[in-house]
C-alpha positions in Angstrom: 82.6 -88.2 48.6 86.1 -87.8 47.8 88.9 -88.5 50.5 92.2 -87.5 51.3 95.0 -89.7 51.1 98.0 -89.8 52.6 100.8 -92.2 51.8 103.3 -93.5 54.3 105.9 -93.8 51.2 106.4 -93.1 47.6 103.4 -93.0 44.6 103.8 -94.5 41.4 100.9 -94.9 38.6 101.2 -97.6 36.6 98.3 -97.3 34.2 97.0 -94.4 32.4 93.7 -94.7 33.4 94.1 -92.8 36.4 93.8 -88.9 37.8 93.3 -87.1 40.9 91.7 -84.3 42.1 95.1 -82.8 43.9 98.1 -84.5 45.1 101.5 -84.2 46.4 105.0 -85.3 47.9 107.2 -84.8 50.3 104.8 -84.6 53.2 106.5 -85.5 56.2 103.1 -85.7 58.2 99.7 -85.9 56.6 97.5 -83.4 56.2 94.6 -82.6 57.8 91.5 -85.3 57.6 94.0 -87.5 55.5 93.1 -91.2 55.3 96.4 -92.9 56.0 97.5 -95.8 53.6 100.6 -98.1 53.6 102.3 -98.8 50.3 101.8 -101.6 48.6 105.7 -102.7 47.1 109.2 -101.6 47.2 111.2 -100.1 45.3 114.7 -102.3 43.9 116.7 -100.6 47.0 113.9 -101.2 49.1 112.0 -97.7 49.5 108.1 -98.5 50.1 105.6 -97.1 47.6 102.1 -97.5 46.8 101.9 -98.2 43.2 98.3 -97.7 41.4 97.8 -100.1 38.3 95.2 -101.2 36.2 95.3 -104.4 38.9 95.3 -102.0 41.5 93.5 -98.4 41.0 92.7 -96.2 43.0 89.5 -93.6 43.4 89.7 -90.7 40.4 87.9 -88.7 42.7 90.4 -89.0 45.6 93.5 -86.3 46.7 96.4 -88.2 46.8 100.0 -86.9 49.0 103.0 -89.1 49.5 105.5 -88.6 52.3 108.2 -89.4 49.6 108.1 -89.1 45.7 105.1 -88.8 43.4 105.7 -90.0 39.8 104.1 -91.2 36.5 104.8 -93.6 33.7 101.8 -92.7 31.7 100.3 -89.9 30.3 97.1 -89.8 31.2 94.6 -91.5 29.3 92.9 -88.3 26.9 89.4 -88.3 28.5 91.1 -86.8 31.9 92.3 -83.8 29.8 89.5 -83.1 27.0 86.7 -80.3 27.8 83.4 -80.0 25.8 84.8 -77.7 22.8 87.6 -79.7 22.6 85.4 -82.5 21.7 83.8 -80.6 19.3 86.9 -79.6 17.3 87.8 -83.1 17.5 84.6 -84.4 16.2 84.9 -81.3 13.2 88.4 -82.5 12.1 87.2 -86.1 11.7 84.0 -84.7 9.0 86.9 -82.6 7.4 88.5 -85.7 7.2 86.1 -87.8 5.7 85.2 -84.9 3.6 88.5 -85.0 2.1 88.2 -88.6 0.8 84.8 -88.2 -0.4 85.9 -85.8 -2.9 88.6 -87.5 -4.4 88.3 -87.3 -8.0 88.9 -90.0 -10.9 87.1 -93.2 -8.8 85.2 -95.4 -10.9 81.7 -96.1 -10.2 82.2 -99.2 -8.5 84.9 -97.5 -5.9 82.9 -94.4 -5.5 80.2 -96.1 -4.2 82.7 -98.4 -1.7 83.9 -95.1 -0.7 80.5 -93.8 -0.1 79.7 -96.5 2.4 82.3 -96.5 4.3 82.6 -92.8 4.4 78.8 -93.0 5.5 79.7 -95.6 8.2 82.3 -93.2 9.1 80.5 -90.3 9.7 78.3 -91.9 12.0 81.2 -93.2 14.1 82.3 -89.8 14.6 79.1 -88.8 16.3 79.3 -91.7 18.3 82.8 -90.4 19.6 81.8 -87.1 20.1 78.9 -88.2 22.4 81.1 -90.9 24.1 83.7 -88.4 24.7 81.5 -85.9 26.4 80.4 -88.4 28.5 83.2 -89.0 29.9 84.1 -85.5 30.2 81.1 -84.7 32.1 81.6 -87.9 34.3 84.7 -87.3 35.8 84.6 -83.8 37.0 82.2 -84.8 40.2 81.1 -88.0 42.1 77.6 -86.5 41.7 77.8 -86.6 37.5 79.7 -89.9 37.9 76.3 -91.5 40.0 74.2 -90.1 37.9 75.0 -91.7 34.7 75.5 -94.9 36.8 72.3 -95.0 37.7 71.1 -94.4 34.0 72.2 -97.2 32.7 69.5 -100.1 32.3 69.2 -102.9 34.1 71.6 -105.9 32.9 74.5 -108.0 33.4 76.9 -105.5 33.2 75.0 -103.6 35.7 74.8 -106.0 37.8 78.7 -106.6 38.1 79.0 -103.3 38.4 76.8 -103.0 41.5 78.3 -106.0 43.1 81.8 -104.1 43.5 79.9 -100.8 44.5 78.3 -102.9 47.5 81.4 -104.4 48.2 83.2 -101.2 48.3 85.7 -101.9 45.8 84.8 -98.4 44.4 88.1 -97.8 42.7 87.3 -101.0 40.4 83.6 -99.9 40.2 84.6 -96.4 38.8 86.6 -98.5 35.6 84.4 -100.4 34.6 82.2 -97.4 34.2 84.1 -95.9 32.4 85.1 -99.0 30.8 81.6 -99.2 29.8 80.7 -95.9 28.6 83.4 -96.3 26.4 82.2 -99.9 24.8 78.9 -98.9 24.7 77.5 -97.9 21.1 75.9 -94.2 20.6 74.1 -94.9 17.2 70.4 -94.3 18.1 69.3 -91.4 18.7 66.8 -92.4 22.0 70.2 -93.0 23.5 71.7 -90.1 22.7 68.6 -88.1 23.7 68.0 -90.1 27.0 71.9 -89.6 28.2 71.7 -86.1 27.5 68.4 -85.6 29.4 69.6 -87.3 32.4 73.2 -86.5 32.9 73.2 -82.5 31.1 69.3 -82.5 31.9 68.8 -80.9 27.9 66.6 -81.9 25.3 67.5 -82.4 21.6 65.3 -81.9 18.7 65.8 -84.8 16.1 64.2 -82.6 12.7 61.9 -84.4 10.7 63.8 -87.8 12.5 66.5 -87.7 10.2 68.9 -88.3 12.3 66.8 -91.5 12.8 66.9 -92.5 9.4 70.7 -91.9 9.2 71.7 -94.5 12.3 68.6 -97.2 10.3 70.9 -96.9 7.3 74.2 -96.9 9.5 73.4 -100.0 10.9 71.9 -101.6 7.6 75.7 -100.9 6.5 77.8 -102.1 9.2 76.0 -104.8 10.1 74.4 -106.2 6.7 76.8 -104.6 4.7 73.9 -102.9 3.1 71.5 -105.4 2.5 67.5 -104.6 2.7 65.5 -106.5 3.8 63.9 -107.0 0.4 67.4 -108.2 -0.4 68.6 -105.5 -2.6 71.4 -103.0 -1.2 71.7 -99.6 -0.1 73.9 -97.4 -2.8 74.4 -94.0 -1.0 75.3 -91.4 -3.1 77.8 -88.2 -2.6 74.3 -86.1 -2.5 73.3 -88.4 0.5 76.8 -87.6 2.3 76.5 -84.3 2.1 73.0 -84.6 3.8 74.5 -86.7 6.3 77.2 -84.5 6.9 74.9 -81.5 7.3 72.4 -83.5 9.8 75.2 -84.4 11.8 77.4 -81.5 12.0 73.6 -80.0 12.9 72.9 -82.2 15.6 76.6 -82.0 17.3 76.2 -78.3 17.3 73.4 -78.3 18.8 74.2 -80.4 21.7 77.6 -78.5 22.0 75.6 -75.5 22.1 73.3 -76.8 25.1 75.8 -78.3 27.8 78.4 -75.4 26.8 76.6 -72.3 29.2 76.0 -74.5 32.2 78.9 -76.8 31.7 
């Protein structure tokens, strides 16, 4: 549960990978059921502050008051200030985007079908934002969200690092590299996508005639083969393909938007 912390000093964040759930300065005495820390460093003429780094974080989940100044020298990083729909929009810009250079006109046969692929690759990747960047939108608004997906996450080694600084109480840490990995972690398959969403939005997505299935086989065939079958020819998508993909996609982002959005 989230505490209350006071600061005998000054607060300084360092890192942009940082946010609070209230915070303060200029409190001469702390406030009520206020967890007292020291600072950490000195300013050059000596004032004491408590300065919160990417070596040193400090709980997102935490209010934070210092008895002298509270400043910034990030912005904060732009999962602490999306919501849902403006993930959405985000995720319709990039297809309009992409849209844009598929339809370029003039390209030769050869470059239309480089285009295609990359496009194709492209499209994918911005579903894979989309659902990355409403899990981090969902994660950070409560401790309760934030265990949750936690939990989720398979066993492995990564886990397991991450469970060493939980038990250790080095929660600050423990909190990045959650969010460290939800950010490296790749959403291209849709049992991933439909397993997240079940247990951290607890919705169900329907995946129509699995062609969003086929779309992330053919994603990966092209970013990781670059195309190749496995009967050794390759993959030529054509625009008729992209617009397919476009639709499924757009389809299946909508459709998620339109599940967390009433409760969330």
């Amino acid at each position: 549960m989230g505490k209350r912390i006071y600061v005998n000093g000054g607060i300084l964040i360092t890192t942009p990978f940082f946010a609070y759930k209230n915070a303060g300065a200029l409190y001469d005495t702390p406030p009520e059921n206020s967890e007292i820390i020291e600072p950490n460093t000195r300013t050059e003429t000596g004032e004491p502050y408590l300065e919160i780094s990417d070596e040193r974080p400090q709980s997102i989940f935490n209010e934070y008051y210092a008895k002298t100044f509270f400043t910034t020298q990030h912005t904060f990083a732009y999962f602490f200030q999306k919501d849902f729909i403006g993930s959405y929009n985000d995720f319709e810009q990039r297809i309009d985007e992409i849209q844009s250079v598929i339809n370029i006109k003039g390209l030769d046969e050869q470059k239309q079908n480089v285009i295609n692929k990359l496009s194709y690759i492209n499209i994918i990747t911005s579903l894979d934002t989309f659902i990355c960047d409403i899990i981090l939108t969902k994660i950070i608004q409560d401790e309760e969200s934030f265990n949750n997906f936690f939990n989720s996450i398979p066993p492995c080694k990564k886990k397991d690092e991450m469970t060493k600084l939980k038990e250790d109480n080095l929660v600050a840490q423990w909190e990045q590299k959650v969010i460290e990995y939800v950010m490296r972690t790749s959403y291209s398959n849709i049992g991933t996508i439909k397993d997240i969403l079940k247990e951290l939005f607890k919705v169900s997505i329907i995946d129509t005639n699995g062609n969003m299935k086929n779309h992330f086989y053919y994603r990966n065939l092209l970013a990781h083969r670059n195309g190749r079958k496995k009967d050794g020819g390759y993959i030529n998508i054509t625009n008729k393909e992209l617009e397919s993909l476009i639709i499924d996609t757009q389809s299946i982002a909508k459709q998620i938007q339109t599940k967390i959005k009433p409760e969330h």
